[in-house]
N, C-alpha and C positions, 0 to 999 in steps of 0.2 A: 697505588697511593698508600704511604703506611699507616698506620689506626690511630692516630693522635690519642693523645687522653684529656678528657676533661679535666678538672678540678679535684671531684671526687668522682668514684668510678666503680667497678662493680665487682670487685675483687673484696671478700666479704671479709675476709682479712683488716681490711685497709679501713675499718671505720671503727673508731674511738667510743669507747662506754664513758659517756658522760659524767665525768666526777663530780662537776658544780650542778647543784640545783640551780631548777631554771622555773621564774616566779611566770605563771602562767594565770595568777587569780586570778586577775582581769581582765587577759589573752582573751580573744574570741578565734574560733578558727570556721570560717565558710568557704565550704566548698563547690565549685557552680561546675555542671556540665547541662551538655542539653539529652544528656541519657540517663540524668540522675531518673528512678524510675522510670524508664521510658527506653526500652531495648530497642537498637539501632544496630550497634556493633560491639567491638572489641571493648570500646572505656565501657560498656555498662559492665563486662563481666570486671573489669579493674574496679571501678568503684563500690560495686555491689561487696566483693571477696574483703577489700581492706579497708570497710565498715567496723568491722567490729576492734580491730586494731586500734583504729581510729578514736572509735569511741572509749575505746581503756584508756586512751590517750590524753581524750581531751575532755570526758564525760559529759555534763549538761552544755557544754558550751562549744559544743559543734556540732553545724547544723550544712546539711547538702542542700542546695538549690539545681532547681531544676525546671522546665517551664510544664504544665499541667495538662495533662493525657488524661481525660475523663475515664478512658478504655482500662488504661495502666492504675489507676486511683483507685476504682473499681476493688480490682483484685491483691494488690499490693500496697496501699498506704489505708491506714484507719489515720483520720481526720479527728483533732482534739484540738481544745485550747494551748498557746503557747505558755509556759511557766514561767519566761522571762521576761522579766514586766517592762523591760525598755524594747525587747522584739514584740511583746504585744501592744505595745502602744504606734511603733512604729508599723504594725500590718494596719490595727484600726485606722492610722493617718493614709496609708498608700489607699486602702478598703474606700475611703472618703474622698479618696481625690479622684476618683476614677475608674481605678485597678481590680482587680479579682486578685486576690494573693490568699493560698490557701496553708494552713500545716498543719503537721501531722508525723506519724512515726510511718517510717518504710519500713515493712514485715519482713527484713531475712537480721539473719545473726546480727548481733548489734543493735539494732531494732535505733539504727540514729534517724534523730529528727528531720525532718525534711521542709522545705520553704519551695511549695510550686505555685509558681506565675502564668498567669493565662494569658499568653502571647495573644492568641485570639480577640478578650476583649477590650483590649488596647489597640486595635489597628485602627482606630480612628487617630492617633496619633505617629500613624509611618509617613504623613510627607512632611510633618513640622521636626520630626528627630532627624528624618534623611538630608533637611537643608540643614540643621544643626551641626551634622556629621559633615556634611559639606563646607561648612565655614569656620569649623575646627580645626579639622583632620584635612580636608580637601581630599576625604574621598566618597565616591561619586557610586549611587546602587542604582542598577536598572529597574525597571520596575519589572519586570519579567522572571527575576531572578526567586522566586517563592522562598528559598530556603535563605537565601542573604539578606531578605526580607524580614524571615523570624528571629536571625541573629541579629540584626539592628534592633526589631523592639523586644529581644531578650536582654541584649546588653544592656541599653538605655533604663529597661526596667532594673537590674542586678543593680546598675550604679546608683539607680534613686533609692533600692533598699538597703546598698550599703553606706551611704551619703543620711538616710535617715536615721538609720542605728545609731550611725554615730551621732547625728544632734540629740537621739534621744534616751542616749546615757545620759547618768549626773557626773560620772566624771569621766573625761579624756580617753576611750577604749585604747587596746591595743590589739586591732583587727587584723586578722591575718586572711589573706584570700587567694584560693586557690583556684585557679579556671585552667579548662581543661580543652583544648581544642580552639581551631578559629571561629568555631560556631556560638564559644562563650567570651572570647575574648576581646568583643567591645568594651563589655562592661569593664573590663581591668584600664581599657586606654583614657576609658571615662573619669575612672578613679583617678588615675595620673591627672588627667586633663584638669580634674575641679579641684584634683590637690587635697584628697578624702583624708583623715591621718588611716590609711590603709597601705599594709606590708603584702606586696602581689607575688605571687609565683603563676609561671603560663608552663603549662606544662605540651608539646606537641606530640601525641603519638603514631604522628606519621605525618610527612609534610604536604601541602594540596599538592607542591608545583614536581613534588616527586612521583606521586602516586599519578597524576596523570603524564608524563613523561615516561615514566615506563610502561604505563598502557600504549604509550605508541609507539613502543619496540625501539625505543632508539635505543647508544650504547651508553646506558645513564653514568656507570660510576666511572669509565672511565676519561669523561668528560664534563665532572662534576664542576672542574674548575672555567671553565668553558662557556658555560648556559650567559646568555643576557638574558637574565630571570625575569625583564621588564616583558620582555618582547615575547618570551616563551609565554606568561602568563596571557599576554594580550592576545596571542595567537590561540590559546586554549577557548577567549573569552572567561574567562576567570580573573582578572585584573586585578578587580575590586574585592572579591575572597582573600587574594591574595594580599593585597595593602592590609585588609583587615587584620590578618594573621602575623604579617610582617609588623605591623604599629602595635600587635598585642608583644610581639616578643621584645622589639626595641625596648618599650614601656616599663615592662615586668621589671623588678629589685633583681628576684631569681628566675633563671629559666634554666629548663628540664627539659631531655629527654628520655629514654625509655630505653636506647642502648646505643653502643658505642658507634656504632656503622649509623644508624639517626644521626647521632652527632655529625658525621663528620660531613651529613647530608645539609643538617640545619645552619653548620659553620658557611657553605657555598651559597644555597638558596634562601636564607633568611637575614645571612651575613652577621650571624651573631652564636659564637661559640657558648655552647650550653656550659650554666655554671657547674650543675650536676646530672647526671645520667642515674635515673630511678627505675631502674628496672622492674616487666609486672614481677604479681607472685599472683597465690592461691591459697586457700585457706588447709591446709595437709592433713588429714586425719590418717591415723594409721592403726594399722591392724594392731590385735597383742598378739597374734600367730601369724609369722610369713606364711603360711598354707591359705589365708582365708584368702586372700586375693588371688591366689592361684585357680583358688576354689571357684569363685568369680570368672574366670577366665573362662575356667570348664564350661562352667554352665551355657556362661553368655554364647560362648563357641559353640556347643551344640544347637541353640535357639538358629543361631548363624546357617547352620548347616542343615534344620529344617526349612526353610526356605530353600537354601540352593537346592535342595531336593525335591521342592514343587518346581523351580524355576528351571531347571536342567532335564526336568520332568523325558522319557525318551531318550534321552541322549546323557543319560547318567554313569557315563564307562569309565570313570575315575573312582580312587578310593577317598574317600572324604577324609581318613584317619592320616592320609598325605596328601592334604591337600593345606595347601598356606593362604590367610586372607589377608589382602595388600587394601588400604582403603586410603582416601587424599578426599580431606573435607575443606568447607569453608565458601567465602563467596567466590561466585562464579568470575574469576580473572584467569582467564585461560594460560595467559604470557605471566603474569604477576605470580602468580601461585604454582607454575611449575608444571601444569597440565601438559602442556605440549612436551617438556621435556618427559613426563615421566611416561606418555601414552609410547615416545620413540623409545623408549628403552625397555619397555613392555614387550615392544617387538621383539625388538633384539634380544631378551631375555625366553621369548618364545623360540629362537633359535637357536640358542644355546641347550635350552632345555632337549628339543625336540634331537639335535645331533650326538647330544649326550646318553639318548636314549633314557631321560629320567621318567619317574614312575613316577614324580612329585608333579604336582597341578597348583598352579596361580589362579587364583579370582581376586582380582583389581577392581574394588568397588569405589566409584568418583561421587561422592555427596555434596552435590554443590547445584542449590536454586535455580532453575531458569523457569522461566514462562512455557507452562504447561494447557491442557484445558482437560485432561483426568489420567486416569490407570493406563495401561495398557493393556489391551484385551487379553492377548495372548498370556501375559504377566500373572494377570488375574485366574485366567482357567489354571494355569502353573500350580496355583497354590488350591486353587479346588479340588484339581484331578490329585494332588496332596492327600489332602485332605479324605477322599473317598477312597484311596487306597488302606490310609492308615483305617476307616472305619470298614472297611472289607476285612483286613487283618483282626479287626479284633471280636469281629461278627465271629469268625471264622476259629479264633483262641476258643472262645466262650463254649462255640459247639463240642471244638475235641476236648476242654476240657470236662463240660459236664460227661463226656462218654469216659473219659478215662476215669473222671472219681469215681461214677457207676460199675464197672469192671472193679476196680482193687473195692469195691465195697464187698463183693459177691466172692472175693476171694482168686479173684483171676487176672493174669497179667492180659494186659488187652492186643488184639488182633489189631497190630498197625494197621492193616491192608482195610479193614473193617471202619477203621475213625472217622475217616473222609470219607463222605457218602456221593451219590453223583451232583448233588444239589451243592457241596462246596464248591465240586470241581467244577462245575459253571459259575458259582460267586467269581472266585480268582481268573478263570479263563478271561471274564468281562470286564476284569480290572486291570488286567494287564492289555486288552484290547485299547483301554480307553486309555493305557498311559502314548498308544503310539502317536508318533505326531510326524509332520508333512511338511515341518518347517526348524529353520534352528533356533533354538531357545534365544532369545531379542535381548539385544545389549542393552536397550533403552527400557526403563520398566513404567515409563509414564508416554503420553501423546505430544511430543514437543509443536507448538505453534511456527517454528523457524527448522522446522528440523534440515529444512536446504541449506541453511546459513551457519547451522551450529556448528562452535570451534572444534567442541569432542567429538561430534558426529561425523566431522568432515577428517578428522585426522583419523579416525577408526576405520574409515572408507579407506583413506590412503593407503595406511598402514595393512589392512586385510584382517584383524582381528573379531572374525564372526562366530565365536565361539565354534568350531565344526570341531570335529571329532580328532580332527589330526591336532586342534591347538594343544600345550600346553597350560599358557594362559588365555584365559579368558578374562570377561569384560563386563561389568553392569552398572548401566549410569543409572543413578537415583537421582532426578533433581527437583531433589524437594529435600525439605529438612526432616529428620526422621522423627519418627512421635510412638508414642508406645499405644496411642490409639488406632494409626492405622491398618486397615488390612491386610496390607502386603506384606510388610514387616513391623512387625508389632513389637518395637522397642524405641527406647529412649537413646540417644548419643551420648550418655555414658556407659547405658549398658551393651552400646554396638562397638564400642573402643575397647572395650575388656574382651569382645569374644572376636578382635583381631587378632594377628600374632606382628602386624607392621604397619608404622604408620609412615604413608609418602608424603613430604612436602620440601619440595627442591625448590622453594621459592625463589622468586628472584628478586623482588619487592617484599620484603615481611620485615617493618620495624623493632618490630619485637617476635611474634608466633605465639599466642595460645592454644595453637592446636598439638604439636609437640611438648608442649610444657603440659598438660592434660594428658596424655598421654605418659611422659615421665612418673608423674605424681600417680598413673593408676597401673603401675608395672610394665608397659607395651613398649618395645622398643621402637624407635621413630628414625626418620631421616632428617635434618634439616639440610643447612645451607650457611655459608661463611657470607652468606648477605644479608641474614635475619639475626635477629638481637640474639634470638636463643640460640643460634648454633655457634654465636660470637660467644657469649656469656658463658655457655659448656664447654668450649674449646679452653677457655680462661681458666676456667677449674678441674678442669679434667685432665690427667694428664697422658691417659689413651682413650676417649670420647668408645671410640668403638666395642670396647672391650665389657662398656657397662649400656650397650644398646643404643648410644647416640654417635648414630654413623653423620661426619657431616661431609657433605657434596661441595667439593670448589668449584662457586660458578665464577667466584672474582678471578682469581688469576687463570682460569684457562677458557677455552675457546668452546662452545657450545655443544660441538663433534665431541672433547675431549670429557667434558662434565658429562654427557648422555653414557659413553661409555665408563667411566666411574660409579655412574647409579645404576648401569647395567652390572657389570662389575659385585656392588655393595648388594641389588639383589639374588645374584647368581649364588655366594656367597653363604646368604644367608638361606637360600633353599636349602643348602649343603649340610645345614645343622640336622644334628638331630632331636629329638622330644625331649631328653635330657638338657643336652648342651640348649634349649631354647628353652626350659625352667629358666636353667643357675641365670641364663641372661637375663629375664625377667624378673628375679630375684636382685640383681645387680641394679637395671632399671628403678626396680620401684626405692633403694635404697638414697637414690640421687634426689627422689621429693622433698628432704630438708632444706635442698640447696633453692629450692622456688616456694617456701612457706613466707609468706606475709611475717611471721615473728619472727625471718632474717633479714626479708629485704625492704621492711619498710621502715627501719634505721635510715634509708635513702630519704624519704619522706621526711621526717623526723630531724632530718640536717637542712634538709633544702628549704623547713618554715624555720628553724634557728636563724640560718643564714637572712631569711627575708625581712624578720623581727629587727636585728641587728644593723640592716641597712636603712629599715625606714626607722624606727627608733634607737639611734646611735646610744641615744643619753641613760636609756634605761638595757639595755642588751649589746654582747659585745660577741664578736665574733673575730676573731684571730687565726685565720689561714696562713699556713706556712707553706711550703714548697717539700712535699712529700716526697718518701720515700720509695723503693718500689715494693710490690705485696710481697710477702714472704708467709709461707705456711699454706692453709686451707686450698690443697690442693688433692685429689683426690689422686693415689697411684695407680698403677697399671696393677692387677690384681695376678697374684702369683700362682694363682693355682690353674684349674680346667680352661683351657683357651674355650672363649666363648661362639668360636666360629672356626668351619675350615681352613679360613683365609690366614689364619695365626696358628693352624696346629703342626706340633712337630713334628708328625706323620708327614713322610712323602706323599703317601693316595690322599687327594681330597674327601673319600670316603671310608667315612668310620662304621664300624660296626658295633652293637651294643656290648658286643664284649670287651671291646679296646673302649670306650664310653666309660663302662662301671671301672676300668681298673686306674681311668684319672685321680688324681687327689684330689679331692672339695671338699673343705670345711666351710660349710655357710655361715654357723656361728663366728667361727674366728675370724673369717673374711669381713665380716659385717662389723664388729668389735675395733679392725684395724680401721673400719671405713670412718667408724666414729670418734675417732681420734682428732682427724680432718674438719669436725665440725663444732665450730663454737656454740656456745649456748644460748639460747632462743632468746631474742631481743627483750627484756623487763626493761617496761613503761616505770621511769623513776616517781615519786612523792615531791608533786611541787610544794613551795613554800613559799611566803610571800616577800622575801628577801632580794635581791639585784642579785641577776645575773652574767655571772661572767662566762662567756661558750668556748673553751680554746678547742683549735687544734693541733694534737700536739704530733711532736715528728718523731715519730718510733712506731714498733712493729702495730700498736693498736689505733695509731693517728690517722685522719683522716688519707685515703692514698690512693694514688695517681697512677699505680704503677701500667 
């Protein structure tokens, strides 16, 4: 199926700088999700990042809603009076009828306002709003449903505070409302329903009836057109989610998704082709020297590599200085996330390795949650027996060194034979005694409760991958989120991504992917997939993806056999590099961050409330779509110098050596200078005024575009 386009699209080219002011005085813009403060998933890292954007944007008069996490308020909102005297009239009025409605400032950049609702002490009111909903909408919530439960009295509350705001201006607002998911988007249907003067956008970033259809393995895209979406839902028992999601998107002025392969998801199963396609971003800080991040890499890599040194404890007969760290994080979806695909090409990649006679060693670490109940014993002693090796060594430093200063003090070179007395040579005897071990280092580093049922543990059985001395690659499931408190590995998930050298994610469901966009933005080259918004969105800009570290894997047009051996393939490949060639690539990586910074891609943003303004207040905002043109420009080239992998060098042997390495051409500066040619200048938020606005867009190379 070919990649339709939206309306507007993600070609960074194809959007218009705004020539007319656009009178925003008495614009309000609210924002609702149910992760506003309150981490669940993917939208909290989206709303959190393009906070502060947001706020240059719209300053005192945007405000995020969200429903009220004692736990999350705690630590991240400081709770203050409202400044807006019609939103504080309108909380004391909600405050008096019933409600708990609290606000306050969320603590990350931007520091914007916040509006949380206690779903909680409104549940004496879910079976008078669920007959409501019933005799409205005609649609129908089980009572068992807990979580469609909180989205019915989220919603109903969102629409009474945006219903009241508006009686309690003095003049006529111009509300803009953004909701984000099926979990917030009653309240937009509500809005419609009571006919608020509210401009809605529903933004989906990821559809129900897709995300659970491809947890059940069918062959989703290529029978997109196919689904009786009625019956799939009802078969799910999701029904009622599902109408809820489907009446937020029909409802909405604007609707959005997040990328072009969404779209063409939400076009079959929600039957409503998206107006604009908003792709995420992140907020990009960059170095003032390419070395610091490099520097980062160093570090973090070595932290990396004391552990594998407690963990391989015994059976440490590789070189760690060739050794490559492959890791695939995120929630535990074994099929949706690429796990199975990537665990079979692990394999395969251990046999190529092993026939090739390479010297180079894989560690494939899986970060992804399951139901645990602690450490793993063996895991544990790993890093002790660590631990008391390195404190043998330096008992042991300490003694030769006071003998050696002693000696050159007296004027004599010292008697090596003499340094070490017999009392060392039992220290080290007992330390190397206690490194031996009776078992192979454990793939698993925590106690799994299912460990008979689990997907990665059952495929690793299949597959034979038990870390023994003959692998190649090896294996270590973490599943748990990593934290820089704990003992085993004592790092945070940005500083485990800097001291990888590859990040796996062959997903096969991922609407968008923040785990490779994370990755791009902190130099690490990644894998995605021609079925996730990011390896869609890279493919569109790039115009050799591989050559600046974003390898992407076809899972649409080929057959599952065929996509395993292409990721087998793209990592064979990249073991092939060497420490040079996997700098410049890193170098090239971290260069591509501009292209996922929030002050490029939340212009998307920024068009899709123009557009919403202009459909619900025709009389006051105008909006003027044309039928675009295709992108031309911001495209990044194929870079002419050092091929960044064996798979592209003009060498016959796939193996280089550091002398044919130094005598490539690279210029980093120049290459980097050419790269910035390709990218436009950071989106500036314009000076409203309080004049009528007119919003064209116009058709030429900077017009809104479709290509």
């Amino acid at each position: 199926m070919p990649l339709a386009r939206s309306l507007s699209v993600t070609s960074l080219s194809g959007l218009e700088e705004w020539d007319e002011e656009f009178d925003r005085e008495d614009a309000v813009l609210f924002e609702i999700a149910w992760e506003v403060a309150n981490k669940v998933g993917g939208i909290y890292t989206v709303i959190q990042t393009k906070a502060r954007l947001t706020c240059e944007e719209w300053g005192e008069n945007y405000f995020l809603v969200g429903p009220y996490m004692e736990s999350s308020v705690r630590t991240q909102v400081e709770l203050i009076e409202p400044c807006n005297a019609a939103l504080r009239r309108t909380i004391d009025k909600m405050n008096s009828s019933g409600c708990k409605v609290y606000f306050g400032r969320w603590l990350i950049e931007g520091s914007p306002y916040v509006i949380l609702l206690d779903v909680g002490f409104t549940a004496w009111s879910l079976d008078h709003w669920k007959s409501e909903l019933w005799e409205n909408c005609s649609i129908g919530v089980p009572w068992f449903d807990r979580e469609a439960n909180d989205a019915i009295l989220f919603g109903f509350l969102t629409a009474w505070l945006l219903g009241e705001y508006a009686a309690q201006c003095d003049e006529p607002p111009h509300i803009a409302a953004h909701f984000h998911e099926w979990l917030a988007g009653l309240g937009l249907v509500l809005c419609r329903q009571r006919q608020l003067p509210v401009a809605t956008i529903f933004t989906t970033h990821a559809t129900l009836l897709g995300r659970y259809l491809c947890a059940g393995n069918v062959d989703f895209y290529n029978n997109l057109a196919e689904f009786n979406v009625d019956k799939e839902a009802g078969d799910r028992q999701i029904y009622h989610r599902y109408c809820l999601e489907r009446a937020a998107v029909r409802c909405a002025h604007v609707f959005t998704t997040v990328s072009q392969i969404t779209a063409i998801e939400a076009e079959h199963l929600l039957k409503r082709k998206p107006d604009i396609v908003t792709p995420n971003g992140l907020n990009v800080k960059k170095f003032s020297a390419m070395h610091e991040f490099q520097n980062l890499h160093a570090q973090s890599k070595a932290r990396i590599q004391e552990f594998v040194r407690g963990h391989f404890y015994g059976h440490l007969d590789f070189n760690l200085d060739k050794t490559v760290f492959l890791f695939i994080a995120g929630r535990y979806e074994f099929s949706n996330k690429g796990a199975d695909i990537f665990l079979e090409a692990l394999a395969r990649l251990n046999y190529l390795l092993r026939v090739n006679h390479s010297d180079v060693t894989i560690i494939a670490f899986f970060i992804m949650p399951a139901r645990t109940n602690n450490f793993n014993v063996e895991t544990l002693k790993g890093q002790a027996v660590r631990k008391q090796l390195w404190d043998t060594a330096q008992t042991v430093k300490e003694r030769f060194g006071k003998k050696l200063y002693e000696s050159l003090l007296v004027g004599q070179l010292p008697d090596v034979s003499k340094m070490l007395d017999k009392e060392d040579f039992t220290m080290m005897k007992r330390a190397i005694f206690a490194t031996q071990r009776q078992c192979l280092p454990p793939v698993c580093s925590h106690n799994m409760l299912e460990d008979s049922s689990d997907p990665i543990l059952n495929c690793i059985r299949r597959i034979g991958l038990f870390n023994t001395a003959q692998d190649r690659v090896k294996v270590i499931f973490h599943p748990e989120f990593l934290s820089s408190t704990s003992p085993l590995l004592p790092m945070d998930y940005e500083e485990f991504v800097r001291g990888c050298h590859l990040g796996v994610f062959p997903s096969y469901y991922e609407p968008w992917g923040y785990t490779p966009a994370e990755c791009t933005v902190m130099g690490i080259p990644s894998i995605s997939t021609n079925l996730s918004g990011f390896g869609c969105f890279m493919e569109e800009h790039i115009a050799d993806p591989s050559a600046y570290g974003i390898y992407i894997l076809d899972r649409r047009y080929r057959g599952v056999d065929e996509s395993c051996n292409q990721l087998t393939s793209f990592l064979f490949q990249f073991c092939q590099q060497s420490r040079r060639q996997r700098i410049i690539q890193r170098n090239r990586t971290e260069r591509l961050s501009d292209l996922l910074d929030w002050r490029y891609l939340g212009r998307y943003y920024v068009s899709a409330r123009h557009m919403a303004l202009a459909k619900a207040f025709p009389d006051t905002f105008i909006y003027e779509p044309q039928e675009p043109t295709s992108a031309t420009g911001f495209r990044y080239p194929r870079p002419a110098s050092v091929p960044p992998s064996p798979a592209h060098s003009l060498h016959s042997s796939p193996h280089h050596s550091e002398a044919e390495d130094e005598e490539e051409p690279y210029d980093e500066d120049l290459e980097a200078e050419k790269d910035r040619v390709n990218i436009r200048q950071p989106f500036n938020m314009p000076n409203w005024n309080k004049n009528q606005t007119v919003i064209k867009n116009n058709n030429n190379n900077n017009g809104l575009n479709s290509s």
